[in-house]
C-alpha positions in Angstrom: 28.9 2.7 18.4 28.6 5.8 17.3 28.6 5.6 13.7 25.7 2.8 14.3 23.5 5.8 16.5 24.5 9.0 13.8 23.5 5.9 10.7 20.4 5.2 13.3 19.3 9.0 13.4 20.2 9.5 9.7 18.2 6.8 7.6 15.7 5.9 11.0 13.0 9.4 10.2 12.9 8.0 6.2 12.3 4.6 7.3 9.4 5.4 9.7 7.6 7.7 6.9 8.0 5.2 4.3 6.5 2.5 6.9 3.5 5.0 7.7 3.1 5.3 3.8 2.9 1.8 3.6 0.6 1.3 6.1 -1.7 3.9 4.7 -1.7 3.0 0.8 -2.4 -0.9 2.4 -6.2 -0.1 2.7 -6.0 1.9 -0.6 -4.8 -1.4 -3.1 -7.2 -3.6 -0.8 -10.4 -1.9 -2.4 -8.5 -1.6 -5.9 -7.7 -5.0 -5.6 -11.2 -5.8 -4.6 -13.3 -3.8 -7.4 -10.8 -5.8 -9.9 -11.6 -9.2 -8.7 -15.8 -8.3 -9.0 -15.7 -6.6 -12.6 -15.6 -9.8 -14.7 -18.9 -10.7 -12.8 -20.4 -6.9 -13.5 -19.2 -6.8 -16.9 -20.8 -10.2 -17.8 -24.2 -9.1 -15.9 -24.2 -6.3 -18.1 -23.3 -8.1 -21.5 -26.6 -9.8 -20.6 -28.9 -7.1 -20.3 
């Protein structure tokens, strides 16, 4: 039980930044993902022009 708690208190702090990260970067590739998906139709009204 006690190896379980020390492993617990040992790998739990990296686990609960790299989950914040996560959470945070989440919003980030949404837009990227977003502004992808729309510049074949900005780049073809611009070939038009």
């Amino acid at each position: 039980m006690d190896e379980l708690l020390l492993f617990i208190k040992d790998v739990g702090f990296p686990i609960v930044v790299t989950i914040y990260l996560l959470y945070r970067i989440e919003g980030k590739l949404e837009a990227l993902n977003m502004s992808i998906q729309s510049l074949p139709v900005l780049l073809s009204e611009l070939m038009k022009k």
